[in-house]
N, C-alpha and C positions, 0 to 999 in steps of 0.2 A: 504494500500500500504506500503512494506518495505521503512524506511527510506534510503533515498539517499546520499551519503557524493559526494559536488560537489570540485575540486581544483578548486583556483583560476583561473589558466588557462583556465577550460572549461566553465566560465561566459563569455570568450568573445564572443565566436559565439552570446551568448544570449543576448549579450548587441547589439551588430549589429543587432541583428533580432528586437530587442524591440525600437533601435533607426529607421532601418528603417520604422518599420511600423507608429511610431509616428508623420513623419514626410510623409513618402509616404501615407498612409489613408487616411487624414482628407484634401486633396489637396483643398477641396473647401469654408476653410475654415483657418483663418493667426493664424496657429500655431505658439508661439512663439512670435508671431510679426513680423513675419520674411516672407518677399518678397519671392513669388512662387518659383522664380527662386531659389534662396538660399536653399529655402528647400528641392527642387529636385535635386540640388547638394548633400544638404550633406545624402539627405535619397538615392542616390546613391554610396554614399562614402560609406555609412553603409551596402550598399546591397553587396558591392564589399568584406569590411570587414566582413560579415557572411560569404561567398564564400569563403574566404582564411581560415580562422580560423575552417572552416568547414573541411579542406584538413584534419586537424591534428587531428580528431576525429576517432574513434574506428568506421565499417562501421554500425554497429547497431545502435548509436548514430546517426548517421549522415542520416538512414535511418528514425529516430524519429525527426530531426531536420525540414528534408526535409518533411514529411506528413503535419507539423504545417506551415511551410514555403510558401510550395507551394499555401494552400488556403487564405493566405493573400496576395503572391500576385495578386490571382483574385481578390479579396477584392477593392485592391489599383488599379484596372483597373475599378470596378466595378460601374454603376452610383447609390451611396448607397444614396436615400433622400426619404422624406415622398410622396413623388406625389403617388395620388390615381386613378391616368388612369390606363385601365386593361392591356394595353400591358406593362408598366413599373412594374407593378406587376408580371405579368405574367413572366418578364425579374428577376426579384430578387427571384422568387420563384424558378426560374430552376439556378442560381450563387448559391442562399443559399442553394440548395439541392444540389450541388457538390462540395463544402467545407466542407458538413458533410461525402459525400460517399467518396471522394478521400481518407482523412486520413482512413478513417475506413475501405478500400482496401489496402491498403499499409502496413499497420501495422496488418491484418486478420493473427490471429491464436499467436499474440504476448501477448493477455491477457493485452490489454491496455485503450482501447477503450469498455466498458461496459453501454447497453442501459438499466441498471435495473432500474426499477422503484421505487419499494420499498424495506424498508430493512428487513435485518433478526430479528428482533426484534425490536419494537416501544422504541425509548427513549424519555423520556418525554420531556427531555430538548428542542429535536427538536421540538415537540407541541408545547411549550412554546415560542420559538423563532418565531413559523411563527402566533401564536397568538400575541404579541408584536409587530410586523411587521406589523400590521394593523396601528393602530395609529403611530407607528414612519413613516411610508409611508406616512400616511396623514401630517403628521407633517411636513417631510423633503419635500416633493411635493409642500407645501401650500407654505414655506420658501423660496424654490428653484423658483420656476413658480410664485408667485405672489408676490415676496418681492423684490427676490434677483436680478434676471433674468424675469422682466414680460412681455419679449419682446420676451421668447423662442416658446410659446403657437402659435407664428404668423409662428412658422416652419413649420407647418400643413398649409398648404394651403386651407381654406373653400371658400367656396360660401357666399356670402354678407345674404341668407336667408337659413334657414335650411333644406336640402333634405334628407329623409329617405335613399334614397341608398348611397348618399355620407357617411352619419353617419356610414350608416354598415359596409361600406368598411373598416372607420376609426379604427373602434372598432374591425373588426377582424383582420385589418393589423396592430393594437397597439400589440392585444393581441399573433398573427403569431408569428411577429416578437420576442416579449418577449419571446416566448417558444425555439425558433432559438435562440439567445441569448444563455438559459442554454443548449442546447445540442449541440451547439459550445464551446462557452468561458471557459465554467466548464467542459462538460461531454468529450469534446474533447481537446482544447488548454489547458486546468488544466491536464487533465489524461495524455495528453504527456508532457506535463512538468514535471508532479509529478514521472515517471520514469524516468526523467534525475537528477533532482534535489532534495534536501530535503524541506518539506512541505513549509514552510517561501519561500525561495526563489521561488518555482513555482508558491505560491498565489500572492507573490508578482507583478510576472512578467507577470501573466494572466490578472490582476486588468488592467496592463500597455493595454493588447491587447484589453481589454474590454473595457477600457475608448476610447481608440483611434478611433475604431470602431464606438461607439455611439455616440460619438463628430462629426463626420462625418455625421453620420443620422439624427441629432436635437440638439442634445443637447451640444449645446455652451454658454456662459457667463460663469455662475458658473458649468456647469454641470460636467465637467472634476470629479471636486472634488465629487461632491454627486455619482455621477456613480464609481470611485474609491472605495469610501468605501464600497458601495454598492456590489462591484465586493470580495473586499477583505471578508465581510460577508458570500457573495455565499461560497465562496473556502473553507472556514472553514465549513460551517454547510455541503456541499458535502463532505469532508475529513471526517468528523465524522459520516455520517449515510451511506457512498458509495451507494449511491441513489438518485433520479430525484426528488422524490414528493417533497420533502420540498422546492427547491432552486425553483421548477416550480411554486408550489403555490405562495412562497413570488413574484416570479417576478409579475404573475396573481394579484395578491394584488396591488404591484405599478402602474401596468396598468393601475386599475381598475381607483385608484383616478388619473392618468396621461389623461384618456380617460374622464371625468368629467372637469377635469380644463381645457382641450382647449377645449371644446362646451361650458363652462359657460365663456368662455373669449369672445367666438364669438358671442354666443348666449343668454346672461345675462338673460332675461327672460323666455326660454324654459322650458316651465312647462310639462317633459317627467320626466321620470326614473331615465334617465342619470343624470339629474339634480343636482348638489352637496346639 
């Protein structure tokens, strides 16, 4: 992607979008510290200031502002949590599949929005990275879930005894979701970013839409931060290979040991597969 030079000026819309989603998203959960009420004040003050600051954009811009806009705020209406009933599933697979198709109808034929999977040439660095990405996974997972936060694994709602089809549910909606994830946060909310902004700032401000997001889905205590970096990583290794595989696999990697540490929390003696 050509680099972008942004004025100061044109950060505010993005500061209002990034403030309300961080406060409108994660409603079921006290961001900040800060009393419901307050936060739906100010993540409507923030909503009010994208909409003005929006006025004074170019209407191209403003039609790239609006595709990232609009599916957060289904997002922030959305009931985003781990429950493993088929209708509440069935309800976030048809919200998640119309956050990826709305921007990618809206911006059709702008060259913004690309589902490639792989690149034009193998760099090794990227092998390298999602080889490393095993053990730093397991590392930051084991840190995060069973050190820092060993109370987040209880976001998952199990059954007191183990059931094959709850397990499966588990494991394909860790892993669902993980793939939703990169072909939102990166392949979409990073790509429109990255033609409004210069690289730094739209990784930046993606990491923002992505920690929000999954704070709202599980991951509270520390997770803010491990999902941050985690977000900021994604952005860069998708910036250098303009491609799905690597940011997919690594996320499939996290899952993997994420889908292990809450059955062996619930389940400490489950002598299965999954088994850590």
């Amino acid at each position: 992607m050509p680099e972008t030079r942004s004025e100061p000026s044109s950060l505010l819309p993005l500061l209002c979008l990034l403030a309300a989603t961080f406060l409108l998203v994660p409603l079921g959960r006290n961001v900040l510290f800060l009393p419901l009420a307050v936060r739906l004040s100010l993540g409507l003050l923030a909503s009010l200031g994208f909409v003005y600051f929006l006025q004074k954009e170019a209407p191209d811009r403003r039609l790239k502002y609006l595709a990232l806009a609009i599916p957060l705020a289904i997002l922030a209406l959305a009931p985003i949590d781990t429950g493993l009933g088929f209708a509440h599933i069935l309800t976030l697979v048809i919200i998640f599949s119309a956050v990826l198709v709305i921007p990618y109808l809206l911006l059709e034929g702008k060259n913004i929005i690309s589902y490639k999977l792989f690149p034009e040439r193998l760099d090794p660095l990227d092998l390298i990275y999602t080889l490393v990405s095993i053990p730093l996974a397991w590392g930051a997972l084991t840190l995060y879930l069973k050190i820092m936060s060993p109370e987040v694994p209880y976001n998952w709602v199990l059954s007191p005894e183990p059931e094959g089809l709850e397990l499966f549910k588990l494991f394909m909606g860790i892993n669902g979701v993980g793939i939703w994830d990169e072909l939102f946060f990166v392949n979409t909310s990073y790509a429109i970013l990255r033609s409004l902004f210069p690289y730094r700032t739209a990784n930046l401000a993606q990491s923002v839409i992505y920690m929000s997001i999954l704070y709202d889905m599980a991951f509270s205590g520390w997770g803010p931060l491990f999902v941050y970096i985690l977000a900021l990583t994604q952005g860069a290794m998708y910036e250098r290979s303009k491609a799905l595989i690597w940011v997919l696999l690594v996320h499939l990697i996290v899952d993997y040991f994420l889908f292990q540490i809450i059955v062996s929390t619930y389940y400490p003696d489950l002598s299965v597969w999954w088994h850590p």
